[in-house]
TIGU-909806 format. One record per residue: x, y, z of N, C-alpha, C in turn; residue in one letter. Coordinates in steps of 0.001 Angstrom, whole numbers, plus 500000, padded with zeros to 6 digits. Layout:
REM TIGU-909806
XYZXYZXYZA ...
END
This chain:
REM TIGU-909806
778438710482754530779311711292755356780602711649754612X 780734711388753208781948711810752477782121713521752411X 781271714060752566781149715577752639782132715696754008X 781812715418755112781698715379756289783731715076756500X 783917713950755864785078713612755951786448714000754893X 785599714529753664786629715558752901787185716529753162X 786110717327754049786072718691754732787058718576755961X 787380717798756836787999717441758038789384717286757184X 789726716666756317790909716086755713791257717206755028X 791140718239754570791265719195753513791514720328754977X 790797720342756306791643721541757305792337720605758066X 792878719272758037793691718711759022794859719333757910X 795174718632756436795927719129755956796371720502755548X 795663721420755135796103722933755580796971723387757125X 796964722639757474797570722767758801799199722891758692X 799159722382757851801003722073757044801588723225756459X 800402724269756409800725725740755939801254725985756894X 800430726128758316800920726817759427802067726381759922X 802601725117759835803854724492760809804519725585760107X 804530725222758743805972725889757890805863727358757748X 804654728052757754804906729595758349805598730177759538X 805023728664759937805580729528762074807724729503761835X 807820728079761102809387727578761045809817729117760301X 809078729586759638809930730179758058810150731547759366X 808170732010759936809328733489760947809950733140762076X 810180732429762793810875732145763728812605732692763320X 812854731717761637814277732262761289814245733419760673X 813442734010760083813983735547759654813885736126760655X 813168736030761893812779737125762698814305737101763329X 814452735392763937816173735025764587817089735759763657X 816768735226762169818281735858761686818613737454761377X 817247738417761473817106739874761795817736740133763108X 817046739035763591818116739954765430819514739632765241X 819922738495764978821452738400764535822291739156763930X 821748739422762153822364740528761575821828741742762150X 821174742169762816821180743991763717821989744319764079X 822516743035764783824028743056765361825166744168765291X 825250743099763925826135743613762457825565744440761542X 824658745946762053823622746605761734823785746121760086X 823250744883759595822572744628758555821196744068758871X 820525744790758942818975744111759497818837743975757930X 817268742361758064817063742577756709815689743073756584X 816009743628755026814869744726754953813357743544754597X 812366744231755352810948744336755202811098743106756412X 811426743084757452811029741778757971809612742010758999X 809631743277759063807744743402759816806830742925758958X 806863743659757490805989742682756242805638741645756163X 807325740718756179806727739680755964806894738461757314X 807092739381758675806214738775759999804805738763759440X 804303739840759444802626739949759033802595739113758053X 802532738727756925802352737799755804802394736843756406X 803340736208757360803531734854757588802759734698758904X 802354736088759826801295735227760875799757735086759832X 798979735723758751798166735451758029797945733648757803X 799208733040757521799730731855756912799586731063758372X 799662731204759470799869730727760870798074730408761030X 797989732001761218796730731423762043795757731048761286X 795406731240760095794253731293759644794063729942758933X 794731728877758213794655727483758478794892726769759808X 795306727246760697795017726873762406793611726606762324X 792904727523762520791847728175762741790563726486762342X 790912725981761130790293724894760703791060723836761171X 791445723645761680792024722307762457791491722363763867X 791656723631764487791312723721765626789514723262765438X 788719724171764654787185723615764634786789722312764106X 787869721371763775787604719945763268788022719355765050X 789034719538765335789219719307766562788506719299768178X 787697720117768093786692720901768585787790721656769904X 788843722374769180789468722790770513789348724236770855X 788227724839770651787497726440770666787234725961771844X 787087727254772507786523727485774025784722726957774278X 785065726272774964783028725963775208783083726031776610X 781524726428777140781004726206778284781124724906779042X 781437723695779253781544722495779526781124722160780094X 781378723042781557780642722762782607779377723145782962X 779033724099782128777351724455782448776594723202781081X 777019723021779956776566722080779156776528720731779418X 777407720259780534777809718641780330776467718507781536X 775871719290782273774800719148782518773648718641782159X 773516719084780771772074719016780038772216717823779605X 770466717184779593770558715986778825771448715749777213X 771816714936776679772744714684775849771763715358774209X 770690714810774339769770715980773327769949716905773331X 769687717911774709769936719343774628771595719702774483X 772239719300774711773870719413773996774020719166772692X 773287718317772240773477718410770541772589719315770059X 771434720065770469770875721552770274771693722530770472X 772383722644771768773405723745771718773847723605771412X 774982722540770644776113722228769664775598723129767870X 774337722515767459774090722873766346773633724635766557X 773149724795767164772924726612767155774027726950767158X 775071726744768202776737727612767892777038727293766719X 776685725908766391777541725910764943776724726862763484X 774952726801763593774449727561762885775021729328763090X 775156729699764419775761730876764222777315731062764088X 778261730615764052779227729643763413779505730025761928X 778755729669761020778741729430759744778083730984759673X 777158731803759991776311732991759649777262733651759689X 778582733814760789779424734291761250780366734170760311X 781159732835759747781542732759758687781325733288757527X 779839733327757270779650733411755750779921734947755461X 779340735887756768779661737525756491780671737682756549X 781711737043757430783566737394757657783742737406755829X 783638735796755521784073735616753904783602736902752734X 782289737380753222782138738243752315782807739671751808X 783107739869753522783576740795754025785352741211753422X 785678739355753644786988739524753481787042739717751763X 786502738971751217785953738983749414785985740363748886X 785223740822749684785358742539749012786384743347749193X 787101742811750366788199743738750874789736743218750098X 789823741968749109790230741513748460790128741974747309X 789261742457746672788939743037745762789058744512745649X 789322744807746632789437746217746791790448746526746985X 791748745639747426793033745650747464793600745793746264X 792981744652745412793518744643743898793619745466743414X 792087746316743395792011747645742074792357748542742546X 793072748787744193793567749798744302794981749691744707X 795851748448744670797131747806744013798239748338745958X 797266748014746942797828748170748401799041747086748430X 799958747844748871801222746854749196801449746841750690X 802240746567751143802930746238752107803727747401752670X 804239747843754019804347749338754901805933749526754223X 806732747938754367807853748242754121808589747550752725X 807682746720752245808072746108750870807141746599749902X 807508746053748732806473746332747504805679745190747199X 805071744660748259804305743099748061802889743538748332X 802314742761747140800684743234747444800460742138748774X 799090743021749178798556742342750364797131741981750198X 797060741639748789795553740989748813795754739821747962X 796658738852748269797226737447747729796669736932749607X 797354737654750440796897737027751739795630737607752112X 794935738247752014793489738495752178792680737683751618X 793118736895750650792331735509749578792546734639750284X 793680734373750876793923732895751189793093733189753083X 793045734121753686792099734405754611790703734223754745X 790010734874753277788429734528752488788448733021752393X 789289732374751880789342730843751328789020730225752627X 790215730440753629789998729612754911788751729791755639X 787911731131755574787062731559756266785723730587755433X 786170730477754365784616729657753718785293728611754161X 785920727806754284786330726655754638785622726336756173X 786196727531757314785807727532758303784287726865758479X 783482727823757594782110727693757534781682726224757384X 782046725948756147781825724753755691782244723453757120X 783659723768757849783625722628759067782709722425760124X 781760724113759624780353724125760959779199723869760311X 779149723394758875778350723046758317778226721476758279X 779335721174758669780102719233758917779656719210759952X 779825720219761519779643719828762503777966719863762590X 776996720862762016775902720454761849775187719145761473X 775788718134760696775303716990759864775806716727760933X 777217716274761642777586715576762465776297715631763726X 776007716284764546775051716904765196773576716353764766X 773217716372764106771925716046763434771695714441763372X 773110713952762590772749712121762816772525712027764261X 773344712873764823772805712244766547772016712453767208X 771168713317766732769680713828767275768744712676766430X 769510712263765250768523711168764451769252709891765775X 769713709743765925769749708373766906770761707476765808X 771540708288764776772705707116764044774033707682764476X 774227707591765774775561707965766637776799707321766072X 775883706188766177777369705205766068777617705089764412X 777052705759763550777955706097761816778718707524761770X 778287708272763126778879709444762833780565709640762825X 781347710557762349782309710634761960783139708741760995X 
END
């Protein structure tokens, strides 16, 4: 289960991206409304709002699926025998990861396509395919925590509950 538990530890810690994105716009966005005031707004702060919600949500995103705090059915599932919940557990998570793996590809090319055609930012001169990578990265990451929750899922259909996590 070292797969299982690298993967959990590697999106609990990415998570440390997001605190300090959310801290970093909270004060430019505060200290933009402040200096407007004193019509010195500072320049590019829509830019790099956008840059920094990239940085927010998208290591969220893997904490939340280690967590299991995504929306589920509960109440129509906590029904089913405890077998058939670890069947529906592993199909969401197989489509999960399918879901993942095309986002990543998706985002991969569109990363690449940023580069060679050198897209910046509406109001700065900052490329925007440094955060389209770190989006691809998290998104294979994503995958990979529904590829954990699969093994996780599976010992318990094998009947070794009690080694899981």
């Amino acid at each position: 289960m070292k797969f299982v538990s690298v993967i959990h530890k590697i999106s609990q810690r990415i998570e440390i991206i997001s605190c300090i994105a959310i801290v970093a716009m909270m004060l430019i966005v505060g200290i933009n409304c402040i200096t407007r005031q004193f019509d010195l707004p500072l320049k590019g702060t829509y830019d790099i709002a956008c840059f920094l919600l990239v940085l927010i949500t998208a290591p969220a995103l893997c904490r939340c699926a280690v967590e299991d705090g995504h929306i589920r059915l509960d109440m129509l599932t906590n029904k089913f025998p405890k077998k058939a919940q670890y069947i529906v557990d592993v199909v969401m998570d197989v489509l999960g990861v399918a879901f993942c793996v095309v986002l990543t590809y998706a985002l991969y090319r569109r990363t690449v396509n940023h580069i060679a055609n050198g897209m910046t930012g509406s109001t700065m001169d900052v490329p925007v395919w440094p955060f389209i990578l770190i989006e691809t990265i998290v998104c294979a990451l994503l995958a990979l925590v529904y590829v954990s929750d699969i093994i996780i899922q599976a010992r318990r259909l094998a009947g070794k509950e009690d080694e899981v996590k």
